[in-house]
N, C-alpha and C positions, 0 to 999 in steps of 0.2 A: 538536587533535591536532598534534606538532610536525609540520615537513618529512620528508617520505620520502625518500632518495636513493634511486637507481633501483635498485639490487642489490637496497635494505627492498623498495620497492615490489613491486618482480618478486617477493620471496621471498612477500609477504601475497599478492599477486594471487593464484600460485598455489598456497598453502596454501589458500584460499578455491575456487578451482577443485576442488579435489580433495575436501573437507569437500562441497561442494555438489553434485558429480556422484555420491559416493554416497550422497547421501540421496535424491538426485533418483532416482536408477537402483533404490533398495531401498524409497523408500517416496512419496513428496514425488507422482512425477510422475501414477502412477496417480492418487492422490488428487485431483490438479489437474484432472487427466481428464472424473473422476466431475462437479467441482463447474461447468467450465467448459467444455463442450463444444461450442459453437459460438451465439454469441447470437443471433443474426439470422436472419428467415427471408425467400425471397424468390421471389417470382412465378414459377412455372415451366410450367403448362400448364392450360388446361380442357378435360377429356374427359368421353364418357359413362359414368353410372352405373353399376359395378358390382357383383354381389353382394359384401357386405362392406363396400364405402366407408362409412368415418362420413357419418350422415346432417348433421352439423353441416356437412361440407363444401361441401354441394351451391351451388352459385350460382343462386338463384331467379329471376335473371333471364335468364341465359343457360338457363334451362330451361324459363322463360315463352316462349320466342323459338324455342326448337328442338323445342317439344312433348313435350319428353321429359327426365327428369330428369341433370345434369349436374354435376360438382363441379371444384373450383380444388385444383389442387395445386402444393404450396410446398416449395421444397429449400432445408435448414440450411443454413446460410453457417457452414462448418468454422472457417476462417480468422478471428482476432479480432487486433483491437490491442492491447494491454496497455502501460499506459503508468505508469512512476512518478514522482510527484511526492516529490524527496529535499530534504526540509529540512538546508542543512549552515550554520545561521544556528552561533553562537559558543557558544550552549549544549549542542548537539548533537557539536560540538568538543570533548568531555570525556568523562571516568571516571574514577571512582576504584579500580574493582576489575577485575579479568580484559580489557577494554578497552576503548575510548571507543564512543560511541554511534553516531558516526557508523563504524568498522568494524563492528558488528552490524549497521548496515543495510546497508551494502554488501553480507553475507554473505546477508542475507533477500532483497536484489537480486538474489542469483546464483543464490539455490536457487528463488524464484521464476522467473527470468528462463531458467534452465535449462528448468525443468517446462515456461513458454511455448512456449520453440521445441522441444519432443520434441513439444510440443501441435499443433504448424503452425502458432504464431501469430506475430505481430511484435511487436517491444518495444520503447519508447522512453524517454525519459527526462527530465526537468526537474530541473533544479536552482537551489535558490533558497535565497536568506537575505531581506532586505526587498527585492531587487531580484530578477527573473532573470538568472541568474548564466549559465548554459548550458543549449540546445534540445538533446537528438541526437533525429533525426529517427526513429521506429519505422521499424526491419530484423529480419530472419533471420536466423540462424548463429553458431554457437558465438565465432566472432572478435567478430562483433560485443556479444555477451554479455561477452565476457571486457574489451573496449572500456568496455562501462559500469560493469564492479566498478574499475578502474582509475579512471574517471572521479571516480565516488562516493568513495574513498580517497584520492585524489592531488589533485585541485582543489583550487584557493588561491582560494576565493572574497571577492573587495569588500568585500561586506559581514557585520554583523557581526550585527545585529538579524534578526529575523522577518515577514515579509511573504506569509500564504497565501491573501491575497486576490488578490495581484496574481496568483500564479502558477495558481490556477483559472482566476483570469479569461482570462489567454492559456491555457490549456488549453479553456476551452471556446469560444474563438475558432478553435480550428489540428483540435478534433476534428469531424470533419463526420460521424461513423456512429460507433455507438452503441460504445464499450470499454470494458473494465474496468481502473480509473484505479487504483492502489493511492498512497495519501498517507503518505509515510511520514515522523515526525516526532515531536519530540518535544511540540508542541503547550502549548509554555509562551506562548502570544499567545492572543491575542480578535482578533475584529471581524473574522472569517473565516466568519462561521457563516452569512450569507446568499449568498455564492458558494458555498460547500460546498453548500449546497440548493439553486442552479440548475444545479452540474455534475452535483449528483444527479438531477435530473430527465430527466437523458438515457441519463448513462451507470451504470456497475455500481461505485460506490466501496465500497473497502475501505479502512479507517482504521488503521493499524499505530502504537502509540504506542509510543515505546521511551524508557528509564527509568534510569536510575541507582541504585542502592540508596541513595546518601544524601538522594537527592531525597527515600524513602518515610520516613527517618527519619534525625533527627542524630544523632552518635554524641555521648557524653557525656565529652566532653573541656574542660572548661573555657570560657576565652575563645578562640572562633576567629571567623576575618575569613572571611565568604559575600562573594564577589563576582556579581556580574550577570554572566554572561559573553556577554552582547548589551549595555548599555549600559556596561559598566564600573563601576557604583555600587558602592559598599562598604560592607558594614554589619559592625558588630561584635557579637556574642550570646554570650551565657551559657550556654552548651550545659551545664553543668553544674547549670543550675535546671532541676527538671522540669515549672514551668510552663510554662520557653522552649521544652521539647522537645513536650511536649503542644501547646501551641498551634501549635508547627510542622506537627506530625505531622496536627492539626485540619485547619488550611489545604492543607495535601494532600490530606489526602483529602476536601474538598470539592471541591479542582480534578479531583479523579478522576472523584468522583460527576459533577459539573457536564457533564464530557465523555461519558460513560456516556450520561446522561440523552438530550445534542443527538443524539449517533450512534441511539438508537432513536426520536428524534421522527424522523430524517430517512429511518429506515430505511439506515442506514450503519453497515454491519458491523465490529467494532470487534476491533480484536487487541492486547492488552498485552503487552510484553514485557519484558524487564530483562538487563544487562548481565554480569549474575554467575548466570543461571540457563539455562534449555535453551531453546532457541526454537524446536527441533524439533518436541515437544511440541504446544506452543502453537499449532504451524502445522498439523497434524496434527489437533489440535481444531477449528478453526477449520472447516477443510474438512470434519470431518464431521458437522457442527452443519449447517453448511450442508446437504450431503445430508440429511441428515434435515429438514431445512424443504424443501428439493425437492420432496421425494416427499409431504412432506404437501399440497401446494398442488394437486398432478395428481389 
């Protein structure tokens, strides 16, 4: 994505502000409600039995002790972290149609990050290419929200390459209680897949992949130059042969399947999106797939 001067920047910030506060206010934030309601639950009192208490409650030992039947009660912890992981490596720096990849996620940033804090939650941020690039620590409050669609659009990050191992790893070093991590990216790298499944083991990941239309298919134009836009390579193709388009289109969509596949061995909820299509939708699905696996588990 070129440079923003600050007049661009301010005009995207707040056309993103505005797209994202009425979706959050008409539909996004309930939704987020329903699926996220407070993770944790934490020690709050043992008293005596009453008619009605689930009997699963009771504490047997504190009832072995007091002659009399007894149960532990636990109060949800409202308040969560939400923390997202924004790939802005040099592939994600692009688009060819309606806009680059990286302002789609900035925008899933803010409609997400909206819904968090109407939730009472806090929200933070990572940003990474092969290095971490920038921490902001999870806060409260619309400025600070409007803080990280800026961040996400405007940062001139280092590097140029992909690195999602390192940026778990410091994420599941800095989180000490249990949040829901959203990794957002376009997930053109490997050798990520075993930090992805120890920060799973603690906290709630969501996978957000976002796409390009030409990624899903070449257009048929002759001789054009694909460049790497994380290493620089250059290859030259025949986009007018349809075995080069077929075997493109092959190799796609096994890196799709491939990723499909890890996100349900890991139990890591997966979200596609694309650059030239609705992402509303998508997010709206997402959450109520979810509630519906809620309610099947109770």
């Amino acid at each position: 994505m070129p440079d923003l001067d600050l007049a661009t920047l301010q005009q995207k910030v707040r056309r993103i502000e505005i797209v994202s506060n009425r979706l959050v206010s008409e539909r996004v934030a309930g939704e987020y409600h329903s699926v996220f309601k407070g993770q944790g639950i934490e020690f709050e009192e043992v008293r005596p039995y009453t008619y009605g208490d689930e009997i699963r409650s009771i504490d047997w030992n504190v009832t072995a002790r007091a002659g009399e039947p007894h149960i532990k009660r636990y109060r949800e912890e409202r308040e969560m972290t939400v923390f997202f992981v924004v790939d802005l490596s040099g592939s994600c720096r692009f688009g060819t149609r309606v806009e680059f990849k990286s302002e789609l996620m900035a925008e899933v940033c803010a409609v997400l990050s909206l819904a968090a804090i109407a939730n009472n939650d806090q929200v933070g941020l990572l940003l990474c290419t092969d290095r971490l690039e920038k921490v902001v620590p999870p806060r409260k409050g619309r400025r600070h929200v409007l803080r990280l669609i800026r961040e996400v659009l405007a940062f001139e990050p280092q590097g140029d390459g992909t690195d999602l191992t390192r940026a778990l790893d410091h994420l599941r070093h800095v989180l000490h209680r249990r949040a829901v991590v959203f990794v957002i990216s376009d997930f053109l790298t490997r050798g990520f897949e075993q930090s992805l499944a120890v920060v799973r083991q603690r906290h709630d990941v969501i996978a957000i992949a976002v796409e390009d239309p030409i990624e899903h298919e070449l257009p048929d134009a002759g001789l054009i130059e694909l460049i790497d836009s994380e290493t620089g390579r250059l290859t030259v193709v025949d986009s007018g042969s349809r075995r080069v388009r077929e075997d493109y289109r092959r190799q796609v969509e096994q890196r799709r399947l491939a990723r499909r596949r890890l996100c349900r061995k890991l139990e890591v909820d997966l979200v596609e999106l694309r650059t030239d299509a609705s992402y509303e939708l998508e997010l709206i699905k997402f959450f109520r797939l979810r509630v519906r696996r809620l309610r099947h588990r109770v």
